[in-house]
N, C-alpha and C positions, 0 to 999 in steps of 0.2 A: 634257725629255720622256723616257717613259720608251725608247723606243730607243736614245737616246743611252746611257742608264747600262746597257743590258741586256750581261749576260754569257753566253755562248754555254756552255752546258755541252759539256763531253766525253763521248763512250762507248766506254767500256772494253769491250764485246763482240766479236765477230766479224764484220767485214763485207765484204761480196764486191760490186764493183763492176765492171761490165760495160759498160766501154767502148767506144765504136764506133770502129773501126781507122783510119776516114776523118774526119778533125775539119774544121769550119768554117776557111776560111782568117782569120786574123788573133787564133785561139784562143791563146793563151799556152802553150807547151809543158807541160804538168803533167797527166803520166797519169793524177793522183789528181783532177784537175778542180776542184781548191780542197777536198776533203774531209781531204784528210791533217792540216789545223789542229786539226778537231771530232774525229778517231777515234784513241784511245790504244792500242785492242787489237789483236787480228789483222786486219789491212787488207789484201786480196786483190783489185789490179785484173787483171782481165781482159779482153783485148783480142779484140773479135767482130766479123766483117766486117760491111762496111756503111757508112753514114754515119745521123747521127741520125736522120736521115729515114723511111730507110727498113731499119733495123734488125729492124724488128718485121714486115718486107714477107717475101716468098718474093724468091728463098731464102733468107735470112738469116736468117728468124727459128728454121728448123729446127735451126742453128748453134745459136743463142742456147740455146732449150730444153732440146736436149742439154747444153748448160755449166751451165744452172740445174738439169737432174733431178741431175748430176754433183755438182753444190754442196752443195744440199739431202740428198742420201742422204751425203754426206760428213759434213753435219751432226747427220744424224741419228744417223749409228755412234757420233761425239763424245759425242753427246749419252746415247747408250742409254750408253757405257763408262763415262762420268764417272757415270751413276747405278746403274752396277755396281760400281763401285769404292770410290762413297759406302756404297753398303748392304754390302759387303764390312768397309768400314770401320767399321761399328758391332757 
């Protein structure tokens, strides 16, 4: 079948993942939550109060937001420099 033969690609991009601080009891210790096999590039976890549950509840999700606009405009400087530096470079 084809599951069996299927192979997982990797990505080599930038990923930030937002972990919740309070895991499931009997969870496997592994910050990365099983991602770390799939992602080659810059892999960013981030650890945010809560448990999965209620991550996304008050207060916790005000936490989270603040970490994602932090992320995201961090991405975005990356992103404008690297395409100032390419048209620099021509």
């Amino acid at each position: 079948m084809a599951f069996e033969t299927y192979q997982r690609p990797s990505y080599n991009g930038r990923v930030s993942l937002f972990r919740a601080s309070q895991q499931p009891k009997g969870i496997v210790p592994d910050a990365t939550l099983g991602w770390s096999d799939l992602l080659q590039g810059d892999f960013r976890v981030e650890e945010v109060p809560g448990h999965q549950q209620n991550m996304l509840n008050e207060p916790h999700v005000d936490n989270l937001a603040e970490r994602i606009d932090a992320h995201l405009a961090n991405a975005h400087l990356a992103s404008t420099y690297s395409m100032a530096t390419l048209v620099a470079a021509k």
